[in-house]
N, C-alpha and C positions, 0 to 999 in steps of 0.2 A: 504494500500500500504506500501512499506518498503522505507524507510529512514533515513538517517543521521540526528541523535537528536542531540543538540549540548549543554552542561551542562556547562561546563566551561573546564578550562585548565586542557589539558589531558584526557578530560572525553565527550568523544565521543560516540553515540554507532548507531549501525542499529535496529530498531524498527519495529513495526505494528503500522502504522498512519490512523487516518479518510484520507480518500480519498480526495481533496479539490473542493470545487465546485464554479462554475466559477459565478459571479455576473454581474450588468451590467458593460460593455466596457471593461470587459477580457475575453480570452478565455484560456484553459487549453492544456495546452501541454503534451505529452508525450515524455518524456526527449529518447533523444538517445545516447546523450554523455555529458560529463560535465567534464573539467579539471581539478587537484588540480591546483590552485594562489596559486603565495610565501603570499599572503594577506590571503588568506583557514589555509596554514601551520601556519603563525604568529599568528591568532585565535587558533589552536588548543593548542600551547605552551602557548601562553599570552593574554587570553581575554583584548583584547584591544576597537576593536570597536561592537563588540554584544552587545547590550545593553537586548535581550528579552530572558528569559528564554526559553528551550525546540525549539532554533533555528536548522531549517534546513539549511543547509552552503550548499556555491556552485554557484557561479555569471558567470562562463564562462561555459555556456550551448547552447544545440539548440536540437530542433527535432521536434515532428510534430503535426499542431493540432486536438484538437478530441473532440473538444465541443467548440463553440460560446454562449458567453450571449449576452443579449439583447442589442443592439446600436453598435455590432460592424458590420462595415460596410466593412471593406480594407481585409479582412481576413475570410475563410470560412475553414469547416472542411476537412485535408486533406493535409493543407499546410505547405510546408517545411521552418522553420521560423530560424531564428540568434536572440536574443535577446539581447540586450542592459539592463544592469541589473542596471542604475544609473539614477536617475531622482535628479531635483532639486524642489524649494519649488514654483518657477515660478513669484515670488513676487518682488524678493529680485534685487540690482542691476546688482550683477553677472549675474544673469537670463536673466533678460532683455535684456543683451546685446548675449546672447546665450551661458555663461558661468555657465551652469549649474553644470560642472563637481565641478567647486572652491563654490559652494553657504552653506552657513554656517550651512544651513538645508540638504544638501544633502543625499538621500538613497540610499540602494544598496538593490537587491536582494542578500538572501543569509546572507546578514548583519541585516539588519531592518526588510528583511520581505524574508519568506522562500524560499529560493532557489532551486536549481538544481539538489543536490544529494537526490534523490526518483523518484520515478517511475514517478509522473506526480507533475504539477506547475502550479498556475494557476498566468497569466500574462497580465498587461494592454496594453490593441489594441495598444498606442504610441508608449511600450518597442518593438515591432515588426520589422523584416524587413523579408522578404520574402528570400527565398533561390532561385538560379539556377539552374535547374536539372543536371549543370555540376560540382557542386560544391556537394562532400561526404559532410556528415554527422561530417565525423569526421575533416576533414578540417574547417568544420564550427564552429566547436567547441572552434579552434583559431581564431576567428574574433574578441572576444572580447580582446586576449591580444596583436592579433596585431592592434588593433585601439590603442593601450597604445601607440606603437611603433612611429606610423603615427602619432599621435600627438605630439610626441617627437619631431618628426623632424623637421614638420612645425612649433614648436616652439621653433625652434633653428635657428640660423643664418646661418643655413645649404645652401650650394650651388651648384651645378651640378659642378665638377670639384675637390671639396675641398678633402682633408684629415681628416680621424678621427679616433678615437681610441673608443673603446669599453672597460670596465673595467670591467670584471663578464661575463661568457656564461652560465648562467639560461636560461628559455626560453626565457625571456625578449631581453635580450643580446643578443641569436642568431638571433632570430625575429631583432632585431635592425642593427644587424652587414647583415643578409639577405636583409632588407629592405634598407638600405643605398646602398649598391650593386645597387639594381635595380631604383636608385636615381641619381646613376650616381657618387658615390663618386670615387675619382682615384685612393685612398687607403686608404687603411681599417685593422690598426690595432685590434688583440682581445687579450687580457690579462687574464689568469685565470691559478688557481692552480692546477685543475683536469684534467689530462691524456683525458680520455673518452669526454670531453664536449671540451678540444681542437679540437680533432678533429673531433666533430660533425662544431665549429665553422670555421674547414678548407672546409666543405661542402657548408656552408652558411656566401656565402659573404667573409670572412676573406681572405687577402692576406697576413698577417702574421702575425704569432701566437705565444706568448709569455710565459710565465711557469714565474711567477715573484719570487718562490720560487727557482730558479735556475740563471737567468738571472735578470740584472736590466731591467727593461724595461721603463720608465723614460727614460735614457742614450742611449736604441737603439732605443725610438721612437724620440726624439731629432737629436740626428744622421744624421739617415734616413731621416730626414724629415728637415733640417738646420734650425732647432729650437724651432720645435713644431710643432701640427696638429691643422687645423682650430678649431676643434670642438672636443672637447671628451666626453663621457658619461661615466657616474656611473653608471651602473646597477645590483651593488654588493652590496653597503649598508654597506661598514664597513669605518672606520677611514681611515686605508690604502689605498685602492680603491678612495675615496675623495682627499687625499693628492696627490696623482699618480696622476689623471686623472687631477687636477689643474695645476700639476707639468710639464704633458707632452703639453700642449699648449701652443701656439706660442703667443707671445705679442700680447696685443688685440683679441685675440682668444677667446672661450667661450667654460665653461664647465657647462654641465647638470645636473643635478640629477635627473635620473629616478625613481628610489630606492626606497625601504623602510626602512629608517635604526630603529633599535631598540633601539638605541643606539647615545646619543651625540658623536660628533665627535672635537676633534683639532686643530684646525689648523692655524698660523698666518697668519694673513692679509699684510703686509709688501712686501711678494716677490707678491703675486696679486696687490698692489698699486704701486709700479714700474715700472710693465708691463700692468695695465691698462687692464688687462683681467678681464673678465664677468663669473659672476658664476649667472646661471637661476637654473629654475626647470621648471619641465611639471609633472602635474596631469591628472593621466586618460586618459581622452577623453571626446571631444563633437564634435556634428554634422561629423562624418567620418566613421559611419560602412559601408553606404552605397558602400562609394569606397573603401574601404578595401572589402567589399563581394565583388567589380567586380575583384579586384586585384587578390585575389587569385583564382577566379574561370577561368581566364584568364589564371593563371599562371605566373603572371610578378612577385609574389614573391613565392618563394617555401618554406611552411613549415614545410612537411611532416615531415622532419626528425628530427626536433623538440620535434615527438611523438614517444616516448622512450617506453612505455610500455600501453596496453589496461587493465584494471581489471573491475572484476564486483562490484557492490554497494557491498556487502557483505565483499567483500578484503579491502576495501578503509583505515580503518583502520592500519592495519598491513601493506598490500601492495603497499599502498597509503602514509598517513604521514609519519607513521613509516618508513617505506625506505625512502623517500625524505630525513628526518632528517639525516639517518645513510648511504646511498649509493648515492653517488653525482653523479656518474655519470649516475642516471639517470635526466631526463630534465623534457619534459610533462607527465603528466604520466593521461591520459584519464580514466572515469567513467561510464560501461554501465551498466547502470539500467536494463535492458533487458538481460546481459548473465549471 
C-alpha cells in the first residue's frame, strides 16, 4: 500500500509499504480521509514528539472497516468508524480518574504508532466509535479536532451568555469561534492576521473580526465589551497572541491556551495579579467524541467550511505541508488515500 514514511524534519516521503494486518482486538480500516494537524505540520518542520523511525503521520482520520481480528466484538466489516487516535497507559493516576488525554505515558496514532496517511491502518476495537449514515466521510474527518474544541470549552469557565475572544483562525480557532456560537456565547470576538481565514471566521460563529496588524484589538475588544470578555483563547501559539488574549479579559476572567507554541513566551505577571484573572490550558480531549459525532451529524455545529482544500496521499507533501507553511489562507486541508 502507499504511505507517508516519516524520516525526520523535512524528510517526508510516499512509499510502497507491507500492507498491515490486523491482530487480536483491532481491526483494519480503510482510510477515507485524514486531515493535516498544526501537530502533523510541527513534526514535519521539528521532530519533536516521533520518537520511531520510518513513522506513518496522521491522527485525524476515519473510514471504513474491512477486516476484524479475533475478540473484537462492537465492530464488524463494513462499518463507518471516527477514530480517536490517543490512549493512555490506564495505570497511572490521570487515568484512573478518566484523564487519559494528560497521563505521562500517553500515545497517539500517527505519533507512536502508524497512522492515517496510507491506504489502510490497522486500529484497536476501544480507538472506535461508529459513524451515522448522516454524517460524510469527510465531516468525520473533523471529529477529532473538534473534540480539541469541546474540551476547550468544558474546560473553561465558559457560560451560556458570556463573551469571548478567539486569538488565531486555524482550524482550531474556527472550530472554537463555531462551537462557542452554538454554546450560546452572546459575543464572539476572532483576531487574526490573514484576509482569507477572516473571513472564513465571519462564516463560523465570529461576530466581529479583527486584523491586529491594522487595528489594536486589545482596545476594541475592551471597548466593546466595558473591560474585557469573560473568557479568551489562544489558539495561535505565539508570544503576541498570549499577551493579547491575557490583555483582552475582564478582571477575574480566564484565559486558555489551546495552542501549540514552539516557542517560550513573555510575559509579566503583575497586571494578571491585580486583576486576579486565571490563565488555564486544555489538552486534547477525553471521553467526548461520542457527542461531538452526534453534534455534527445533527448539525448544531457547522464545519464544513473549515475544509479549504481535498488532495490525494501522493500531493500531501507539496500540496499539503508545503502550502500550509507558505499559503495561510488555506485552513483544513483533507487527505484521500483513494483519489
Amino acid at each position: 500500500m502507499k504511505a507517508l514514511v516519516y524520516y525526520d524534519s523535512k524528510n517526508a516521503k510516499i512509499e510502497d509499504v507491507s500492507t498491515p494486518e490486523v491482530s487480536k482486538g483491532t481491526v483494519k480500516v480503510k482510510v477515507k480521509y485524514a486531515g493535516i494537524c498544526g501537530t502533523d505540520l510541527h513534526e514535519y518542520l521539528h521532530k519533536t514528539y516521533v520518537t520511531e523511525d520510518k513513522m506513518i503521520l496522521g491522527h485525524e482520520f476515519t473510514g471504513e472497516i474491512v477486516e476484524v481480528g479475533e475478540g473484537v466484538t462492537k465492530f464488524r466489516v463494513g462499518d463507518r468508524v471516527a477514530v480517536e487516535p490517543i490512549w493512555g497507559c490506564g495505570e497511572c493516576a490521570a487515568c484512573k480518574k478518566g484523564n487519559y488525554n494528560t497521563c505521562v505515558k500517553m500515545q497517539s496514532y500517527g505519533l507512536h504508532e502508524n497512522g492515517g496517511f496510507a491506504e489502510y491502518v490497522i486500529v484497536k476495537e476501544n480507538n472506535l466509535f461508529a459513524l451515522p449514515d448522516s454524517l460524510s466521510y469527510e465531516l468525520a474527518a473533523l471529529v477529532e479536532p473538534t473534540a480539541v474544541v469541546l474540551h476547550a470549552i468544558r474546560n473553561s469557565s465558559f457560560k451560556v451568555g458570556d463573551r469571548v475572544a478567539v486569538f488565531g483562525a486555524g482550524p482550531i480557532g474556527l472550530l472554537l469561534s463555531e462551537s462557542l456560537r452554538a454554546a450560546g456565547a452572546s459575543k464572539i470576538f476572532v483576531v487574526e492576521v490573514n484576509e482569507q481565514r477572516r473571513e472564513l471566521a465571519k462564516e463560523m460563529g465570529a461576530d466581529i473580526v479583527i486584523d491586529p496588524t491594522k487595528e489594536d484589538a486589545v482596545k476594541i475588544i475592551q471597548e466593546l465589551t466595558n473591560g474585557g470578555v469573560d473568557v479568551s483563547y489562544d489558539a495561535a501559539g505565539v508570544e503576541a497572541t498570549f499577551n493579547s488574549a491575557l490583555e483582552s479579559v475582564k478582571p477575574n476572567g480566564e484565559f486558555m491556551v489551546v495552542s501549540v507554541f514552539s516557542k517560550p513566551v513573555s510575559y509579566h505577571p503583575a497586571g494578571q495579579l491585580v486583576t486576579e484573572k486565571k490563565i488555564t490550558a486544555s489538552l486534547g480531549y477525553n471521553n467526548v467524541f461520542t457527542e461531538r459525532i452526534d453534534l455534527l451529524a445533527k448539525g448544531s455545529i457547522k464545519a464544513a467550511p473549515v475544509i479549504t482544500s481535498i488532495i490525494s496521499l501522493d500531493e500531501i507533501v507539496e500540496k499539503g505541508f508545503e502550502k500550509l507553511i507558505n499559503d495561510k489562507s488555506e485552513s483544513k486541508i483533507l487527505v484521500s488515500p483513494s483519489k
